[in-house]
C-alpha positions in Angstrom: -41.0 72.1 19.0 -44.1 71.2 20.9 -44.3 68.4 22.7 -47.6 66.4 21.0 -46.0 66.6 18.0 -42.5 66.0 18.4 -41.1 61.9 18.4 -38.0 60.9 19.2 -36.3 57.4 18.1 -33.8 55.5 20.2 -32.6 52.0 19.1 -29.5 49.9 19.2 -26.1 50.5 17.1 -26.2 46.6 16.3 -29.3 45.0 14.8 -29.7 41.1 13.7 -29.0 41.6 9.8 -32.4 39.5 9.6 -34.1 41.5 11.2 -33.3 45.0 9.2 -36.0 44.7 6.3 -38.9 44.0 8.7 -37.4 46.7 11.5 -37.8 49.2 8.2 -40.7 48.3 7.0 -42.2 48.8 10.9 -41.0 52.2 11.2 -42.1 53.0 8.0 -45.5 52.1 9.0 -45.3 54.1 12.8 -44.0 57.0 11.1 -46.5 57.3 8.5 -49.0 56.8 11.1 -47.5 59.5 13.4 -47.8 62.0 10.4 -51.3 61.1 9.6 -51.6 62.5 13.1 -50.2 65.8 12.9 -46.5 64.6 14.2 -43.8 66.9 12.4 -40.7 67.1 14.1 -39.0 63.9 14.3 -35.8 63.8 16.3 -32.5 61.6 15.8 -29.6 61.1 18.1 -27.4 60.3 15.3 -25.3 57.1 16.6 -24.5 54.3 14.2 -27.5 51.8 13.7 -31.2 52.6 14.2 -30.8 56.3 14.5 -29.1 56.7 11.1 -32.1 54.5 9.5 -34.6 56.7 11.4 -33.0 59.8 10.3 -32.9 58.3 6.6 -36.2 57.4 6.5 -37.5 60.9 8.1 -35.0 62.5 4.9 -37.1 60.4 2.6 -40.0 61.4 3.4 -39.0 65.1 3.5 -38.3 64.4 0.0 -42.0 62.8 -1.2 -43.2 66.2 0.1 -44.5 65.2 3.4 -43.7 68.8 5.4 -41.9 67.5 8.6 -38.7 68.1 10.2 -35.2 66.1 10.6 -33.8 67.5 14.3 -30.7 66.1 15.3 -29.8 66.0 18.8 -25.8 65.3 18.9 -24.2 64.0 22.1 -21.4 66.0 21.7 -19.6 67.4 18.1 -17.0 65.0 17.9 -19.9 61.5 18.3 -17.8 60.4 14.6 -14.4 60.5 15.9 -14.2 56.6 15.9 -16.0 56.1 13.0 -14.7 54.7 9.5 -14.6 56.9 6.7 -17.7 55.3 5.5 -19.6 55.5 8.5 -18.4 59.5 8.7 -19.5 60.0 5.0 -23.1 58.6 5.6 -23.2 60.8 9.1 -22.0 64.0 7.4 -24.4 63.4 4.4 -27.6 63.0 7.3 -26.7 65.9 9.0 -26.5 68.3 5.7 -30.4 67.0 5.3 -31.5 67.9 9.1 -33.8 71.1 9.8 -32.2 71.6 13.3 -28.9 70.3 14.9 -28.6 70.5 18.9 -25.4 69.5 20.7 -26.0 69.0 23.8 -22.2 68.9 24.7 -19.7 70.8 23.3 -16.6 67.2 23.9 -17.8 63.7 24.5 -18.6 63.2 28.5 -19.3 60.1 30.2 -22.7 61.4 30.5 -23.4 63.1 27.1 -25.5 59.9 25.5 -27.8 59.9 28.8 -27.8 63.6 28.6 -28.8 63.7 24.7 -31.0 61.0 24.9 -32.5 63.0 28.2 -32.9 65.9 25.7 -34.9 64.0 23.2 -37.7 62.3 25.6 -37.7 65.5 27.5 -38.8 67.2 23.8 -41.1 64.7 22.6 -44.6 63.0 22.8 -43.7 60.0 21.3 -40.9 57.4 21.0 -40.2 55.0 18.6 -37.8 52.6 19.8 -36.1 49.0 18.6 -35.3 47.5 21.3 -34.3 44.4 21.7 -31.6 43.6 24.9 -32.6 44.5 28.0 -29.4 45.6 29.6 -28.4 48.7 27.1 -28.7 52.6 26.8 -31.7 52.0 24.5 -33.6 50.1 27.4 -32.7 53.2 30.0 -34.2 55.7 27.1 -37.3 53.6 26.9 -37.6 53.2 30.6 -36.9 57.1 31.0 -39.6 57.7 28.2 -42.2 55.6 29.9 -41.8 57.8 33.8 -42.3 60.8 31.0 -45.4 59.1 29.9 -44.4 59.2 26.2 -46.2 57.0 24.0 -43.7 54.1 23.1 -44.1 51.9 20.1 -40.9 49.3 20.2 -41.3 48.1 16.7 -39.4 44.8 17.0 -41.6 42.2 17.9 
């Protein structure tokens, strides 16, 4: 992975329902716009919410022959445990598309989401981020990202 071409995503688990359709159409945009710039290796942390529509949207484009990379970097190998069936099924289904999976603990830690999301900034050049609540482990990845001097792009508005 090299660094200027390499973007990480980091959002929130929960997103406003209305929001959703103009949070995918967004990323859509800032992805196609990172490709057009030589980006290739996209990297997911896999929770629930905006990861899994990042890492969906990076499988789709995979498939309309855009040659880029799904890299998953996994708190720890057990990040499902909680999960419904139907949140494991998607999960499962995500991770048989990626390129590359990293766990970056082998059993969940209290510190194995900073950690992972540590791993991705550390990796990338960019970050594409909804954010919206100021008080959450999305808002600590940003802040990290910006000391790393990463090029954000929060796509909520």
């Amino acid at each position: 992975m090299e660094k200027s071409k390499t973007c990480c995503f980091t959002g929130h688990r929960r997103l406003p329902k209305e929001k959703i359709k103009q949070i995918i159409i967004r990323l859509n945009q800032e992805v196609d716009n990172l490709i057009s710039q030589g980006v290739t290796d996209f990297i997911s942390g896999g929770a629930l919410g905006f990861d899994q529509i990042a890492a969906s949207l990076i499988v789709a484009k995979k498939e309309m022959g855009h040659d880029i990379r799904l890299i998953f970097a996994l708190p720890c190998r057990n990040q499902d445990e909680l999960w419904s069936a139907k949140q494991k099924e998607l999960y499962h289904g995500l991770l048989g598309e990626a390129d590359v999976i990293i766990y970056v603990s082998e059993d969940y830690t209290d510190g194995c989401m900073k950690k992972r999301n540590h791993y991705m900034v550390n990796r990338s050049g960019y970050c594409i981020c909804a954010q919206l609540y100021p008080a959450s482990g999305t808002a600590q990845t940003v802040k990290y990202a910006r000391e790393r001097k990463l090029k954000n792009i929060n796509i909520i508005k």
